[in-house]
C-alpha positions in Angstrom: 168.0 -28.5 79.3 171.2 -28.0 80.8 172.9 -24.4 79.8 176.2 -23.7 79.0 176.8 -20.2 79.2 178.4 -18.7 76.4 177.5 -14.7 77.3 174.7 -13.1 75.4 176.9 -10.9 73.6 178.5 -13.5 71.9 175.3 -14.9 70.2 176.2 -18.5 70.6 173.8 -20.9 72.4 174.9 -23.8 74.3 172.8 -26.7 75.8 173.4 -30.3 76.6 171.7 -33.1 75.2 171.5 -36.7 76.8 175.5 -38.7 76.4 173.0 -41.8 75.4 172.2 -40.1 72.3 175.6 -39.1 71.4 177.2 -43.0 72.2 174.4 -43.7 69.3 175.5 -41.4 67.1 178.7 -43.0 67.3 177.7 -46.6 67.2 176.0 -45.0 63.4 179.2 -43.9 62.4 180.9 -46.8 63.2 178.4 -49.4 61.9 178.7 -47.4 58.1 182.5 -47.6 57.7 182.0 -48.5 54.0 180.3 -44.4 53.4 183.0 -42.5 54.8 184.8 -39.9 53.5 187.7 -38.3 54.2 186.6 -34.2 55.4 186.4 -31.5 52.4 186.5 -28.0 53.4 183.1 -26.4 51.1 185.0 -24.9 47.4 188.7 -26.3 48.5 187.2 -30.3 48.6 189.4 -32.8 50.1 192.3 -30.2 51.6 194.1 -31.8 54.5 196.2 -28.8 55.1 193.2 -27.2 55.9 191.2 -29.8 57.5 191.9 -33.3 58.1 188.7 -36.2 59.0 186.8 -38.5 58.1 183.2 -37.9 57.6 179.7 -39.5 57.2 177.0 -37.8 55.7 173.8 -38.4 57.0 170.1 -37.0 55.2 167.8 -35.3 57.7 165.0 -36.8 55.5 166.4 -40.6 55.9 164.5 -42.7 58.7 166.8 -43.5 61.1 165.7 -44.1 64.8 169.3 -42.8 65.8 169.1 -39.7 64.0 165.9 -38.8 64.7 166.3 -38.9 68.6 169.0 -36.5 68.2 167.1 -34.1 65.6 164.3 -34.3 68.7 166.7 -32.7 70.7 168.5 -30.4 68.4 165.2 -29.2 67.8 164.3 -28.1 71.6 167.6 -26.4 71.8 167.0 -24.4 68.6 163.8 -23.2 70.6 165.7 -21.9 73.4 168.4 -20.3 70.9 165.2 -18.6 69.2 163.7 -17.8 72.8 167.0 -15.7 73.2 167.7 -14.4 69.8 164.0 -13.4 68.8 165.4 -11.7 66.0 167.3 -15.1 64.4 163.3 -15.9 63.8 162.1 -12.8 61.9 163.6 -13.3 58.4 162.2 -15.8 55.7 161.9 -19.6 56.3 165.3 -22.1 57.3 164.7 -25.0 58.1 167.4 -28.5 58.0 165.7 -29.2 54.5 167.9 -31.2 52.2 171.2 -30.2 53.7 173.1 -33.3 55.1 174.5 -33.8 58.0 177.5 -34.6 58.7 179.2 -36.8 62.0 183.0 -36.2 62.4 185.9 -38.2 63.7 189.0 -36.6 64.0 192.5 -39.3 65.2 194.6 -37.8 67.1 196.2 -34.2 65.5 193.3 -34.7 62.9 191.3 -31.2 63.4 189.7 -28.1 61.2 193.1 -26.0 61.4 191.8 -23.1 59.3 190.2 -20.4 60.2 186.4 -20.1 58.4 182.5 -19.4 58.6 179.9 -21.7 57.5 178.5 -18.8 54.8 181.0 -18.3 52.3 178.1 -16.2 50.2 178.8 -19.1 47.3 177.0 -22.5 46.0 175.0 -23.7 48.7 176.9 -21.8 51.9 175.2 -18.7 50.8 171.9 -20.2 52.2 173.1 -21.2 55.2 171.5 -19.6 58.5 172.6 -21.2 62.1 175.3 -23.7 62.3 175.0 -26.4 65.0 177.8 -28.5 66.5 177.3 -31.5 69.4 180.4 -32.7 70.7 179.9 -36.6 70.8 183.1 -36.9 73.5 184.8 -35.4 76.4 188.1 -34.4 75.0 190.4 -32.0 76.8 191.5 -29.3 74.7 189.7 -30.2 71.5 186.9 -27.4 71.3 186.1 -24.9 68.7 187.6 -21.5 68.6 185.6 -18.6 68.2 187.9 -15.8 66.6 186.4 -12.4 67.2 183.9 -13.8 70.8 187.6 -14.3 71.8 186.2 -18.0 73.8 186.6 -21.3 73.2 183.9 -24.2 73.5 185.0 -27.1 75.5 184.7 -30.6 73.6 182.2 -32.3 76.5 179.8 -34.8 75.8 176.3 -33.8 74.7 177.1 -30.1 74.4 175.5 -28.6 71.4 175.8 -25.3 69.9 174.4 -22.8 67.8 175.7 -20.0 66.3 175.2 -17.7 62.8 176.8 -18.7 59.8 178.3 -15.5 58.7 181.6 -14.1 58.9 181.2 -12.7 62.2 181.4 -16.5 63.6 185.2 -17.2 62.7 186.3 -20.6 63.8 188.9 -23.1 63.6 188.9 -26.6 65.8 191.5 -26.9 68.5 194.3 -29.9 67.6 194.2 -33.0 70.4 197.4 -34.4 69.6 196.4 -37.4 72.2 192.6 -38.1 71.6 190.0 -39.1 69.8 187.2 -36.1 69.0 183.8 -37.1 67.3 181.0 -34.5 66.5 178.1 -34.2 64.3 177.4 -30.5 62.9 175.3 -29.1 60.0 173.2 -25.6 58.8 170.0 -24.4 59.2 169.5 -22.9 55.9 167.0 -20.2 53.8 164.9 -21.9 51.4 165.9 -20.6 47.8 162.3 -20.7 46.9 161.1 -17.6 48.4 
């Protein structure tokens, strides 16, 4: 797979997965207007101060050809983010389990504006191990902003990246007042019954 290099030290991985894929993702969106929702930021729920989308959740468990030729690829580019951080590996099992995922479309000045991790150390965050993030779209100027890696992720089509969950990986989305953006994200997360 195609690397986008994020620098070692900042223990994000980037790869790109096929645009086909990603134009299917967003015919799946499309096709299930009657299940979105609008975004909720985690304990703040529906905040559009905060962050402002519509969503649709998706199970990791529920057939769908769509979904599964993108969890196919999500997979191979966890392997490479494991082959470079061995050490992501050595702690007790994670897996996509029950958490859903979740595809994104933010209108134009729609975005995530606050700065936040994905492990808030509450309810279900508190499991949550490696985030990942494909950007469905080119968009200029419509990435994710990493607060202490000091970089930004550009919003291109098919890139998909990991990072950890914790507080370490502060990020907010950056605000295309012109475009379109859609992505699909979720957490690789610690089983609670170990």
């Amino acid at each position: 797979m195609k690397e986008y290099d994020l620098g070692f030290d900042s223990f994000i991985g980037g790869w790109y997965i096929p645009t086909e894929v990603c134009d299917n993702l967003i015919d799946l969106y499309n096709s299930e207007q009657d299940s979105w929702e609008d975004g909720q930021c985690g304990r703040g729920g529906v905040t559009p101060h905060w962050k402002k989308c519509k969503e649709l959740f998706i199970s990791p468990n529920e057939f769908n050809t769509k979904l599964k030729e993108y969890l196919d690829h999500l997979s191979k580019c966890l392997d490479l983010y494991k082959e470079r951080y061995s050490f992501c590996d050595d702690v007790g099992l994670y897996s996509l389990k029950d958490n859903n995922i979740k595809i994104q479309h933010y209108k134009p000045g729609d975005g995530f504006y606050k700065w936040h991790m994905e492990n808030g150390g509450v309810g279900n965050s508190k499991f949550r191990h490696l985030v990942f993030m494909t950007y469905l779209n080119t968009l200029d100027n419509a990435g994710t902003e990493f607060y202490y890696q000091k970089n930004t992720t550009p919003c291109e089509k098919g890139l998909t990246v990991i990072w950890p969950a914790a507080w370490t990986h502060t990020h907010k989305g950056v605000i295309n007042n012109d475009g379109e953006k859609y992505i699909i994200t979720g957490w690789y997360s610690f089983h609670e019954d170990q």
